[in-house]
C-alpha positions as CSV (number, residue, x, y, z in Angstrom):
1,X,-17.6,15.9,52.5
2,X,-14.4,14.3,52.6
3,X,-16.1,10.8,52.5
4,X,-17.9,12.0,49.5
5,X,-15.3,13.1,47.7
6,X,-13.6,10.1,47.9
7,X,-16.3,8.3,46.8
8,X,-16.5,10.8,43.8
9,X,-12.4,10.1,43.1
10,X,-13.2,6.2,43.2
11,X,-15.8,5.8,41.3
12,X,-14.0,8.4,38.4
13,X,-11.0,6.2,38.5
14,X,-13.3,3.5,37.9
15,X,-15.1,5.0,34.7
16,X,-11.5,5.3,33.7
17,X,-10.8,2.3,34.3
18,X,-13.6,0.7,32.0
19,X,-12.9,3.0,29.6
20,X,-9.3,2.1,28.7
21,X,-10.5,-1.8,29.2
22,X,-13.2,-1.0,26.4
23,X,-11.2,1.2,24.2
24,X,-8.5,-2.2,24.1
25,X,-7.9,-2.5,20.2
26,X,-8.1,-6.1,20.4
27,X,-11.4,-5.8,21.7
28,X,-13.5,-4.0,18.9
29,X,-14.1,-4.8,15.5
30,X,-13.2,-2.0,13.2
31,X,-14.9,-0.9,9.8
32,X,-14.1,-2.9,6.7
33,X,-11.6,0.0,5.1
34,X,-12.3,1.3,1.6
35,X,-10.7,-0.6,-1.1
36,X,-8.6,0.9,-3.8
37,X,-9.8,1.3,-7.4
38,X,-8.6,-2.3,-9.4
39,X,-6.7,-2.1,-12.3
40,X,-8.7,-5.1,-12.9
41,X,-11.5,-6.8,-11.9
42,X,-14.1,-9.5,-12.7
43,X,-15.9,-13.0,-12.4
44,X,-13.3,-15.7,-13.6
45,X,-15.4,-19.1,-14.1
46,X,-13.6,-21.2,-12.2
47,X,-14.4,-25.4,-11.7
48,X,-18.5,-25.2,-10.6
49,X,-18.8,-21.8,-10.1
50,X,-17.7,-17.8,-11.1
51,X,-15.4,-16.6,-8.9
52,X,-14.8,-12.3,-8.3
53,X,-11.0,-11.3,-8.4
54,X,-9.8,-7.8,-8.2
55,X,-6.5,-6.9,-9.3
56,X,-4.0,-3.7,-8.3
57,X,-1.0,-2.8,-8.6
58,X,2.8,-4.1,-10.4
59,X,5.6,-6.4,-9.0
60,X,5.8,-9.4,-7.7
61,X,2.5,-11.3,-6.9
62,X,0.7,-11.5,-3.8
63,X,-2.5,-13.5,-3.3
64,X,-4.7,-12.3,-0.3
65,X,-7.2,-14.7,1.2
66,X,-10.0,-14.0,3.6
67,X,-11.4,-15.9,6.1
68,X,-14.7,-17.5,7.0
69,X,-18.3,-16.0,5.7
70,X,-16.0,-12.7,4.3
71,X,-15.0,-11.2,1.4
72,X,-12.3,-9.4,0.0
73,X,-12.7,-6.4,0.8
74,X,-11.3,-6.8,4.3
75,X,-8.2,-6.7,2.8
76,X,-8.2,-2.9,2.0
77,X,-5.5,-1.8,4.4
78,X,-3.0,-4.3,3.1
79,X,-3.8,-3.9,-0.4
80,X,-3.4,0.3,-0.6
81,X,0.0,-0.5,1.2
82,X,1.2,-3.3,-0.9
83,X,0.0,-2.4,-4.7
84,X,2.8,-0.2,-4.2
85,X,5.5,-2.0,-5.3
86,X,3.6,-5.5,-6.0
87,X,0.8,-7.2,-8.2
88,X,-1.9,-7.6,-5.8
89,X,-4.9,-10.9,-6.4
90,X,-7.5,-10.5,-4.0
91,X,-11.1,-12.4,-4.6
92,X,-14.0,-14.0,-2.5
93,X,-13.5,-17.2,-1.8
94,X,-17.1,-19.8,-3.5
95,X,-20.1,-18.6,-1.6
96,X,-18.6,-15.6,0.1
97,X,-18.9,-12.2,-0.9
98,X,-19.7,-12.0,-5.1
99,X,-18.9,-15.1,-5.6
100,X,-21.3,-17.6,-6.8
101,X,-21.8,-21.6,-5.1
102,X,-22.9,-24.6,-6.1
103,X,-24.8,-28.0,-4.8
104,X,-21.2,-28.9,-4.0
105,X,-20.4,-29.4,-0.1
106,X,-17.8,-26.9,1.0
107,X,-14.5,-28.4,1.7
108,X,-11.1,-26.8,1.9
109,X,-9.3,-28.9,-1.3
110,X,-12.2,-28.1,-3.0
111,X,-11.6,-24.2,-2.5
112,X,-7.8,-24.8,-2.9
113,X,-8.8,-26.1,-6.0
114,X,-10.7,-22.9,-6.9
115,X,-7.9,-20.1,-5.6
116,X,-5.1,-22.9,-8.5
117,X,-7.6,-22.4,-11.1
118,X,-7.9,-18.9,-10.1
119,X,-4.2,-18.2,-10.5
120,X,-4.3,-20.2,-14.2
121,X,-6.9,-18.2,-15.3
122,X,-4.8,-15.1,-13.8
123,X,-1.8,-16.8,-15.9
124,X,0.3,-16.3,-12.4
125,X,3.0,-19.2,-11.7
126,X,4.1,-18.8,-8.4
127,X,2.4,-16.3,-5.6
128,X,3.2,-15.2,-2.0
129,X,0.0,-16.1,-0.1
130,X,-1.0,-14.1,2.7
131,X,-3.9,-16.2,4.0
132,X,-6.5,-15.2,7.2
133,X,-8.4,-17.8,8.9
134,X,-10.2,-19.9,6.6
135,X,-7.6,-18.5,3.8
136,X,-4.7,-20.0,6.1
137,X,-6.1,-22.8,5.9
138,X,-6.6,-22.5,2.2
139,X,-2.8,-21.4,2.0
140,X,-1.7,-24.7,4.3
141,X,-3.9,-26.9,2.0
142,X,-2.1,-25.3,-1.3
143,X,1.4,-25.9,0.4
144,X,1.3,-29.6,0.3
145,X,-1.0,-30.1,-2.8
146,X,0.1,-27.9,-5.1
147,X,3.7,-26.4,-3.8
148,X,4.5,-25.3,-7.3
149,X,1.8,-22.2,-6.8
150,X,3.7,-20.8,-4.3
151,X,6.9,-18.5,-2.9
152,X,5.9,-18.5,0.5
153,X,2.7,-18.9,2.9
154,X,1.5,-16.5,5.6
155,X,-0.9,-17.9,7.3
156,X,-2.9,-15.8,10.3
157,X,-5.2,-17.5,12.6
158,X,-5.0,-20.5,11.0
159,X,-6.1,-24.3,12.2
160,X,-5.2,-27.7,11.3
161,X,-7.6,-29.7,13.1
162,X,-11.0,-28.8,14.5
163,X,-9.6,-29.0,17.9
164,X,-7.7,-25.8,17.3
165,X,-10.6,-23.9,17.7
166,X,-12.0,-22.5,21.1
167,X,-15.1,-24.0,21.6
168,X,-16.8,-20.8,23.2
169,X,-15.6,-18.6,20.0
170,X,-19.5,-18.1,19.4
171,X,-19.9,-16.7,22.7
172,X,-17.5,-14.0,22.2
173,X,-19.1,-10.4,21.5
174,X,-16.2,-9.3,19.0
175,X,-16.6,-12.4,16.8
176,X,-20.6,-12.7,16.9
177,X,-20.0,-9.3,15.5
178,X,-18.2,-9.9,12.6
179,X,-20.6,-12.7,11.8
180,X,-23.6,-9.6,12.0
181,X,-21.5,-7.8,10.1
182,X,-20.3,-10.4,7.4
183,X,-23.9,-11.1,7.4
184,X,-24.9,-7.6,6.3
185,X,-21.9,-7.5,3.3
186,X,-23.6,-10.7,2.5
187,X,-27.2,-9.2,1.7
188,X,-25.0,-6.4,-0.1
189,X,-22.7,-8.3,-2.4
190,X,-23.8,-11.8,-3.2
191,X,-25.8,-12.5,-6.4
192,X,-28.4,-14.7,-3.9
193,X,-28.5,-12.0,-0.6
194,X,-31.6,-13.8,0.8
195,X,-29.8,-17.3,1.1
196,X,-27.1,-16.1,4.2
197,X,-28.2,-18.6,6.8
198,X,-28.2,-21.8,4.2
199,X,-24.6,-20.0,3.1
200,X,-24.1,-20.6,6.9
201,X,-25.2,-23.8,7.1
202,X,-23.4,-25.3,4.4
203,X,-20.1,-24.0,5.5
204,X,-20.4,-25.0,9.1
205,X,-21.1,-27.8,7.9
206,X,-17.4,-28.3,6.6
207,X,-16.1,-26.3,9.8
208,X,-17.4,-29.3,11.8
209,X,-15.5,-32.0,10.4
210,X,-12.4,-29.9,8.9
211,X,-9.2,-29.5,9.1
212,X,-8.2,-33.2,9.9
213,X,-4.3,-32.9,9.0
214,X,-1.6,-35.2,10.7
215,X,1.6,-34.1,11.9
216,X,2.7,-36.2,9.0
217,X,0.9,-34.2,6.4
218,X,2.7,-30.9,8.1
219,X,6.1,-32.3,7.6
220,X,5.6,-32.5,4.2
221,X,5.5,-28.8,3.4
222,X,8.3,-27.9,1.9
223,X,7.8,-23.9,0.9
224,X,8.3,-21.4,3.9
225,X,5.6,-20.4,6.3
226,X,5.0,-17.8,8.9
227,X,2.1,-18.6,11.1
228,X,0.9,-15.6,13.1
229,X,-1.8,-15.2,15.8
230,X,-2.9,-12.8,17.8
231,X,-2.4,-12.5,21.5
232,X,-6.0,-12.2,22.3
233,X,-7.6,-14.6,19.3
234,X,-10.9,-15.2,20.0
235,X,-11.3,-18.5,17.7
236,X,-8.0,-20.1,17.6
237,X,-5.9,-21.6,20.6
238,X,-2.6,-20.7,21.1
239,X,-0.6,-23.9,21.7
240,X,-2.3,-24.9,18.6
241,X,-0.5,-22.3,16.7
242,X,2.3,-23.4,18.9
243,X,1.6,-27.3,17.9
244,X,1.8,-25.8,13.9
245,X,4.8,-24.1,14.3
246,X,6.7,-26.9,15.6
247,X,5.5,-29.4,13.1
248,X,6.2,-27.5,9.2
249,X,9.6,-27.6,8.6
250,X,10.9,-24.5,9.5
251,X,8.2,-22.7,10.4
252,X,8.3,-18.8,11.8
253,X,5.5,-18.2,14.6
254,X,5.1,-14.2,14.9
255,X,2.8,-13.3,17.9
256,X,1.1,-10.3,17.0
257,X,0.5,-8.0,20.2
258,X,-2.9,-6.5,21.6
259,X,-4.5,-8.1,18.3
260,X,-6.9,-10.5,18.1
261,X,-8.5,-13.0,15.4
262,X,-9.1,-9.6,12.7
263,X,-5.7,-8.1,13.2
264,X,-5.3,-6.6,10.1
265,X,-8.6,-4.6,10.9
266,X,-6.9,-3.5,14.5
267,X,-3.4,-3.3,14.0
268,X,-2.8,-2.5,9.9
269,X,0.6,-0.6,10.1
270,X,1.9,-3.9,12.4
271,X,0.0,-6.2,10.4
272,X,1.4,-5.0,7.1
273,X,4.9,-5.0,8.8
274,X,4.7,-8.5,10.0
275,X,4.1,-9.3,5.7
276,X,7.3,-7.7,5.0
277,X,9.5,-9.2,7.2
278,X,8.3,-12.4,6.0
279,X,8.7,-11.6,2.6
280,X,12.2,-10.7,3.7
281,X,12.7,-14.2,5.6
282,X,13.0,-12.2,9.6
């Protein structure tokens, strides 16, 4: 009986065991939140294509950027907390989400181009840019072509070269799915839902070849950045981030803790508070 017992107690403290390693935050990919009702919202025709925007909130600008195949709407923690005291821009970047695309390869200037024409249209000079992923990237990009757009740059799980992503990334169950689930917004959202895996195609496409910035390209960035990554990304290295940090001119690296590549899904009230301090230069 005793025996038995014991192997009762074990294998409980192992279902326990399992359970906390599975219930890790950084682990799980939670629901896209509900958005807020915009005080403004639309399709701004912007170079090739018609670009949706949302608007909320008054004060000083922010500009939230998603990442890779997603849409706005993952920004719906951040917005409901900042459109308190700020103007909030959100939109979905060309192909993703509402947005419409064109025969034109995807490229990252390109979509720079379209997020500068955005904030024309928007008749915004200068914005803080709170970019994810792909939008880091978008936000880096801005920062040495077009400085003038912005206050500052936070950029989350961003890379500058290709080599800065993990090459098993596919392999990993939390971010194949977000790429079911960006899938499904996808079929929901775009004006051409049947056309996700040439979407796919055609952004991989630029995914294989960019980022291709220099540490001499970094150096000339000249507004103030906070690059931030999680402590269990699943797509972008670590010394990469590192490597970043080291090369813009006084860059801030902020490790965010038991997060991983969708932080602001995981870990809102940190994620939102990581914003601020930047905003406040800690």
């Amino acid at each position: 009986m005793r025996r038995i017992a014991g192997i009762l107690t074990f294998f409980s403290l192992f279902l326990i065991a399992a359970g906390a390693q599975a219930a890790e935050r950084w682990a799980e990919l939670p629901a896209f939140p509900s958005m807020p009702a915009p005080k403004t919202s639309g399709m701004a025709d912007v170079n090739d294509i018609k670009m949706y925007y949302a608007e909320f909130g008054e004060g000083d600008p922010i500009l939230f950027i998603h990442g890779g195949l997603g849409n706005a709407d993952v920004w719906g923690h951040q917005v409901a907390e900042f459109a308190r005291d700020h103007r909030v821009i959100v939109a979905d970047s060309r192909g993703h989400g509402r947005s419409t695309r064109s025969g034109q390869p995807f490229g990252y200037d390109l979509m720079t181009s379209d997020y500068v024409a955005l904030l024309d249209y928007l008749k915004i000079g200068k914005v803080t840019l709170v970019g994810w992923s792909d939008g880091g990237i978008i936000g880096i990009d801005m920062a040495m072509k077009h400085p003038e757009k912005l206050t500052r740059i936070i950029a989350q799980a961003a890379n500058v070269t290709t080599d800065g992503v993990k090459p098993d990334v596919l392999e990993n169950k939390t971010f194949s799915h977000y790429i079911d689930v960006a899938g499904d917004q996808y079929r929901k959202l775009s004006p051409t839902p049947t056309e996700y895996q040439a979407f796919v195609t055609q952004i991989s496409e630029m995914w294989a070849t960019q980022p291709a910035w220099t540490a001499a390209d970094l150096a000339t960035i000249s507004v103030p950045v906070t690059l931030a990554i999680g402590d269990h990304d699943e797509a972008v290295k670590l010394d990469h981030t590192e490597m970043m940090a080291r090369e813009i001119p006084g860059a801030k690296l902020v490790i965010l803790k038991n997060a991983s590549h969708f932080a602001m899904l995981q870990d809102p009230e940190g994620y939102n508070g990581m914003i601020r301090d930047a905003m406040a230069g800690r």
